[in-house]
N, C-alpha and C positions, 0 to 999 in steps of 0.2 A: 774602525773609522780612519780615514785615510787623513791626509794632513790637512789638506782643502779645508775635509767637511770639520776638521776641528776647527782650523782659522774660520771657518764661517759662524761657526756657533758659537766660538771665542768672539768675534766681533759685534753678533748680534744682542750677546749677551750686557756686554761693556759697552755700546751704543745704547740699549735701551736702560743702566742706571747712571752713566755720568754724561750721557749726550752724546752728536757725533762730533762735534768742534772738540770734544775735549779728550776725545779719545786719541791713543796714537799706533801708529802698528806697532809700535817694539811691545805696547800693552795688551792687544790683541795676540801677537807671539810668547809673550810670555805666559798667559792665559792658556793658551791652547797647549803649552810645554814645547814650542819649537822655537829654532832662533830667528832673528829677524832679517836674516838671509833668504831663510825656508821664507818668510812671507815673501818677499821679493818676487824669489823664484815662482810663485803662483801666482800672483797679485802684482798690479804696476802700480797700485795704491790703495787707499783703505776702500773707498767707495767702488771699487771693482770689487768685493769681498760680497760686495749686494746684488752683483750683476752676472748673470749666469755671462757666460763669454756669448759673443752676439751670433758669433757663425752656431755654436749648440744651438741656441736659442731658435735661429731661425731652422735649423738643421730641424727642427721638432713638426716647422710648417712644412717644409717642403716632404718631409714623411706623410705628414696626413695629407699632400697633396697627390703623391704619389699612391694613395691607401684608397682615394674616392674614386667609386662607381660612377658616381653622378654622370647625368650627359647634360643638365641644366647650369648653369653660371652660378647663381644662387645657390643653388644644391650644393656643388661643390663647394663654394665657399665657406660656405656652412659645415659640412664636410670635415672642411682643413678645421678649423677654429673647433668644434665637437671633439675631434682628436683631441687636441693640442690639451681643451680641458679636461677630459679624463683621462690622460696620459700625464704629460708634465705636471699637474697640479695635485694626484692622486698622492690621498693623506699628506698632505702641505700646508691643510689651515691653519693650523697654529704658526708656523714658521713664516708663512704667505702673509698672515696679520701683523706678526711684530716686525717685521720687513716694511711691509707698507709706513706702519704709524713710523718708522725709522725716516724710509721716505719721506712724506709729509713734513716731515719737522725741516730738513731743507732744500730751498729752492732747488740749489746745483742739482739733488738728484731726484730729485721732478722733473726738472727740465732732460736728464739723463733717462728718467723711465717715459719720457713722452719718445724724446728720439730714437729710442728700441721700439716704441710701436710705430713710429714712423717706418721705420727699417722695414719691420716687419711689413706694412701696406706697399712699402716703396716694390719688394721683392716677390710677394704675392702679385700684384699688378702686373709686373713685369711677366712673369711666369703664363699666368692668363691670358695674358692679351697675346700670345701667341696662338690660343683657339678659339677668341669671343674678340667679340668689339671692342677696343680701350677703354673708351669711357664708360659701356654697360660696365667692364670690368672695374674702374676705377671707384667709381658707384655702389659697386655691389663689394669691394672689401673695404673700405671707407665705411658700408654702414654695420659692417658685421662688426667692423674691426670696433664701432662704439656700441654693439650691442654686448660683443665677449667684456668690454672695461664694464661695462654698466650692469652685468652678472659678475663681474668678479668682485665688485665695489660691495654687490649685494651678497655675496658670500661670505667677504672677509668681515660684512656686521654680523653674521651669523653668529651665534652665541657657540655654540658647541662644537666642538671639532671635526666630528663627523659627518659636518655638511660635505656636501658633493658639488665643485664644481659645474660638471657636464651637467647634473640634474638641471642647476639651475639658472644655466648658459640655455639649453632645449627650451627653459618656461620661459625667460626675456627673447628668445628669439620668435617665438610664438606669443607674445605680446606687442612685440614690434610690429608682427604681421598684420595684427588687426588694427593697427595704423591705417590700414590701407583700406577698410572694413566700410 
């Protein structure tokens, strides 16, 4: 396990029994057994220990964009976010859950996991609209972009750990559909 994935699992450990206000990185570094340098060197602060880096992050979209067939808008779009869940997220439930409730409890990084899916819409848009209409395109990741939150919402209640993302990003995207029914 590389130092990262320790400070991550040092942090998320010590986040979920004394809270995140209360935690501090020298405590998350000693935890993981490194010094509070090593965190530095990886981290510009504790709640970046929760946030994959943004360019990865988005680096995960723009593969599944590059990966779709698709020659429909939608299709693609769907596409990219289908990737993104069975890729990035594979065997993550457990760690994807105590992350979140971590989330949750404050504002700062809600407001921090909203502006990662902004990024993400801002950059996928971007990308598209260079071979569809802006706004079909703005339209069409704007609605996937709340169908992948509203499968992953329902994931993370998933009791068991072996739920599957993609499974159940495929069955909200196909309940979305019949929206239109």
């Amino acid at each position: 396990m590389s130092s990262r994935e320790k400070l991550e699992q040092a942090a998320i450990e010590l986040i979920t029994q004394q809270g995140y206000q209360q935690t501090t990185a020298q405590q998350i570094a000693d935890r993981a057994g490194v010094t509070e340098r090593t965190f530095f060197r990886q981290f510009s602060d504790k709640s970046d220990v929760l946030f994959s880096k943004t360019e990865d992050y988005i680096a995960h979209y723009a593969d599944g964009l590059s990966r779709s067939t698709a020659d429909t808008l939608l299709s693609k779009v769907y596409d990219v976010y289908y990737f993104v869940a069975s890729t990035l997220f594979k065997n993550l439930h457990g760690h994807a859950k105590q992350r979140q409730l971590i989330i949750q409890s404050e504002p700062a990084l809600i407001e921090r996991e909203l502006y990662k899916a902004y990024e993400v819409v801002q950059f996928l848009t971007e990308q598209l609209s260079v071979e569809f209409e802006p706004l079909a395109t703005r339209l069409s990741v704007q609605s996937m972009n709340v169908v992948f939150h509203t499968a992953y919402e329902k994931w993370l209640a998933q009791p068991n750990d072996d739920a599957v993302l993609a499974d159940i990003f495929a069955d909200t995207y196909h309940a979305w559909q019949q929206l239109n029914q």
